[in-house]
C-alpha positions in Angstrom: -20.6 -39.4 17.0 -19.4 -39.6 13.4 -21.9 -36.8 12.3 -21.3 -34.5 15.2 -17.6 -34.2 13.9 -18.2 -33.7 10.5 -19.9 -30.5 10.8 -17.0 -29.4 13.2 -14.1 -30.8 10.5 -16.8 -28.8 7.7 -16.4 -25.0 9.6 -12.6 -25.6 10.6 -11.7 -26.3 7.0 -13.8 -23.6 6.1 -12.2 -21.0 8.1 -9.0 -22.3 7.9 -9.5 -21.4 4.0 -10.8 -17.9 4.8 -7.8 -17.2 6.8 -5.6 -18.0 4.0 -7.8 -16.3 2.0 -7.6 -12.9 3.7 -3.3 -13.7 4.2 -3.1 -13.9 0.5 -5.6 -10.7 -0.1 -3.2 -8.8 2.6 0.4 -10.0 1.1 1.1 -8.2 -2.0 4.2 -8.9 -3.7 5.3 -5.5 -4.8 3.9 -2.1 -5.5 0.4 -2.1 -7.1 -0.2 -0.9 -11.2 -1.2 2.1 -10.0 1.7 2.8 -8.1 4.0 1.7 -10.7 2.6 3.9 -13.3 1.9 7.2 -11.2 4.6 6.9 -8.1 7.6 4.7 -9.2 9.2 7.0 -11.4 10.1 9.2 -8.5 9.8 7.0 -5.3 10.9 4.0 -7.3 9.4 0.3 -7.3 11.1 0.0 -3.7 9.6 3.0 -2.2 13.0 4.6 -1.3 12.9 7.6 -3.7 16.5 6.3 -5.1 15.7 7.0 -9.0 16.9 9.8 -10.9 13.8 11.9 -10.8 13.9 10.8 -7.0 17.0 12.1 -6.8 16.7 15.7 -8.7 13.2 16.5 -6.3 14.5 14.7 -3.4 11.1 12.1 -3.3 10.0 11.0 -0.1 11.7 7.6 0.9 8.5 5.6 2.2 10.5 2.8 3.5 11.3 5.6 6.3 9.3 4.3 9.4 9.8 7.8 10.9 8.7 9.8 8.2 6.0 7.5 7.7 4.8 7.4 11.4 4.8 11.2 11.8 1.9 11.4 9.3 -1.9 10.4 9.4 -3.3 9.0 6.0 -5.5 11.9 5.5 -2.4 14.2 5.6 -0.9 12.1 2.6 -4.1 11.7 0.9 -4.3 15.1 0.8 -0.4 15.6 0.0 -1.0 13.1 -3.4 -4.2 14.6 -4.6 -3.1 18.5 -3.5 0.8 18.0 -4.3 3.2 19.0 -1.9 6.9 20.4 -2.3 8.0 18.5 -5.6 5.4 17.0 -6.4 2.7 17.4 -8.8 -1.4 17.0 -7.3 -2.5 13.9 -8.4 -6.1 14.8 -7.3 -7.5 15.2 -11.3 -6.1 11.8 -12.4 -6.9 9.6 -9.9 -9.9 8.8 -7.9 -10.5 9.3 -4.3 -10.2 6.0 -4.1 -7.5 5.4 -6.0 -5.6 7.8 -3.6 -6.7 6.1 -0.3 -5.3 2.8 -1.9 -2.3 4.5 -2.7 -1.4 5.4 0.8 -3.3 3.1 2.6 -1.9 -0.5 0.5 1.8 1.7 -1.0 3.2 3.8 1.0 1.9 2.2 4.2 2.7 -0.9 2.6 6.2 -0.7 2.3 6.6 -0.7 6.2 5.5 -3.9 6.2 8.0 -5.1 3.9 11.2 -4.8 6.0 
């Protein structure tokens, strides 16, 4: 009876782990690098668009669930590596993947911060 519950204690621990694990990878604590060093300057740390340069081209307040809910990710994939309005395409300095991270874990992300 011993051995029969060790095996079972064994694969609870270990996905008890992995779900902490994957919490961790999912919670980020602010904006990425890549955010910070290509997006902040206008849209701020905080995602609101409050900053000076923010303020002069009137930068998209992310924090916006309705603004943010009105668009798909492709349409602001293609907004940051095109450019839209204000601001410049982003499309020659950053990666595809780069600009899906953007979206997907930054300006998605900062829904899930309120």
């Amino acid at each position: 009876m011993k051995r029969a519950r060790i095996p079972a204690i064994t694969v609870f621990v270990l996905f008890a782990a992995a779900g902490v694990s994957l919490f961790a990878r999912d919670r980020q604590d602010g904006p990425s690098a890549l955010f910070k060093e290509y997006c902040a300057r206008c849209h701020g740390e905080d995602g609101t668009g409050n900053t000076p340069k923010g303020r002069q081209l009137m930068a998209r307040d992310f924090t916006d669930l309705e603004w943010r809910s009105a668009r798909s990710d492709a349409d602001m994939i293609k907004a940051v590596a095109r450019g839209s309005e204000n601001m410049p395409a982003f499309g020659k300095k950053l990666t595809p993947e780069e600009i899906e991270s953007l979206v997907k874990n930054d300006v998605r992300g900062f829904g899930k911060k309120k």
